[in-house]
N, C-alpha and C positions, 0 to 999 in steps of 0.2 A: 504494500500500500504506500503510494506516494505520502511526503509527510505533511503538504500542505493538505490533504484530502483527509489525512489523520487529526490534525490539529481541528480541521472543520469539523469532522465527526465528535470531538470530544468538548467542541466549545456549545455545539446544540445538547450533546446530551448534559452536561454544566447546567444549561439553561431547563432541559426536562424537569432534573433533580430539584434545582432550587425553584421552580415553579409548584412540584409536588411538596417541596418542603413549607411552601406559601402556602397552598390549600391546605393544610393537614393541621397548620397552626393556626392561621386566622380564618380561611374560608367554613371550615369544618365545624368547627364550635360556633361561630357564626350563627350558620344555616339552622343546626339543630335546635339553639336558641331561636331563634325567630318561628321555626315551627313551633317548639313546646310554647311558643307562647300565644298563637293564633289557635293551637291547638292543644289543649294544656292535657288531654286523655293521650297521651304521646309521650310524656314529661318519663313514665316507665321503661319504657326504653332508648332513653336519652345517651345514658349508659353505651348499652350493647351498640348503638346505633354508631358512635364515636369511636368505638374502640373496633367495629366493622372499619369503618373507613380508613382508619389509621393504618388495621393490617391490610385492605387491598392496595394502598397508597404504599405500604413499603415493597409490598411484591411488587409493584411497579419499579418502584423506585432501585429493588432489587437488582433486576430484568438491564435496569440502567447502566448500574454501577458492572454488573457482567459484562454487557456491550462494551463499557468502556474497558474494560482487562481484554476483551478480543478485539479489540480494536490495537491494543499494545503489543501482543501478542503479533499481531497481523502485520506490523510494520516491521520487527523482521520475520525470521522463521518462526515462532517459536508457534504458528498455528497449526504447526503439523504435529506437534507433538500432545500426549495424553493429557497432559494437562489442559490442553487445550475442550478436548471431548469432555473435561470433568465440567468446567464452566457452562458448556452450551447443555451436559444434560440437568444442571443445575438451574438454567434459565428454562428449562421444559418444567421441571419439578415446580417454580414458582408460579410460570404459565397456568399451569393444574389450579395451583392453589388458590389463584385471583379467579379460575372461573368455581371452583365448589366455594368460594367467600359468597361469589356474586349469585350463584345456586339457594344458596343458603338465605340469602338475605330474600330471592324472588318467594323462596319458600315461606318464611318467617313473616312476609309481607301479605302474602296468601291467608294465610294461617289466620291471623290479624284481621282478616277483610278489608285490609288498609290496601287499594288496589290501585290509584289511578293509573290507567292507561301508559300516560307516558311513562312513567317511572318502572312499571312493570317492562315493558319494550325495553327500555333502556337497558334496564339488567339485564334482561332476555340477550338481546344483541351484544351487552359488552360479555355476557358469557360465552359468548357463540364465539364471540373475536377472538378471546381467549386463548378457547378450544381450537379454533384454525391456529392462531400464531404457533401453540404449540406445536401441530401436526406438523406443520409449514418446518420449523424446528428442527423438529424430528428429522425430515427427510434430507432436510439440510445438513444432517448431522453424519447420516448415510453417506451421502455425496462427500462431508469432510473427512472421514474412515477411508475410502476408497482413494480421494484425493493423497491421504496421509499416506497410503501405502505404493501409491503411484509415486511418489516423491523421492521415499525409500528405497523404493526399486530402482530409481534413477539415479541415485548418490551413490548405488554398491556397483551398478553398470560404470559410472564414470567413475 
């Protein structure tokens, strides 16, 4: 990876991180304050509702801080190597857990009769996204095994 396309890469994800660290500290508590307060039979799971958002915001924010090690990783070799596989199937394992967070919370929002529409879709689809990035992931992961052994093969030929 070129290093000016590297530096780009690692100055948006910079800005993902500390955008998810803005929501998680001011937007988050925010929101749910303003609900519990228009709607004060809410006020119960104010709680759970906080401490949801916090951990799908770290799995994100996770997902991030991973990119940005293979992104280091990528500018020299070092992405042919296992270490390399440990990170990406570790951004799969968070993948999972941001979409059973968001599972969970469609569930528990069901459960509740606390339904609107959009918010329901919303979860629906950022579970779904989820669930593809991981796959997406996965196969990519495939590709980088094969690539890693293509590489190998090529360093003991020359």
């Amino acid at each position: 990876m070129r290093k000016m396309t590297s530096v780009g890469v690692k100055i948006a994800l910079a800005l993902l991180v500390g955008f998810t660290v803005l929501i998680e500290a001011l937007f988050v508590p925010l929101g749910i304050e303003q609900i519990t307060q228009v709607y004060p039979e809410t006020g119960r799971v104010a709680v759970p509702a906080f401490v949801w958002a916090v951990l799908t915001l770290a799995c994100a924010q996770a997902i991030l801080v991973i990119l940005w090690r293979l992104t280091a990783l990528a500018s020299g070799d070092g992405i042919f190597t296992e270490t390399a596989f440990t990170w990406v199937r570790a951004m799969i394992g968070f993948a999972y857990a941001m979409a059973a967070l968001l599972a969970a919370a469609w569930l528990a929002l069901a459960a509740l009769t606390w339904t609107p529409p959009l918010v329901m879709y919303g979860l629906l689809g950022a579970g779904l996204l989820a669930v593809a990035f991981a796959l997406v992931v996965a196969v990519m992961l495939g590709l980088l095994r094969r690539a890693t052994a293509l590489a190998t093969e090529m360093a003991q030929v020359v």
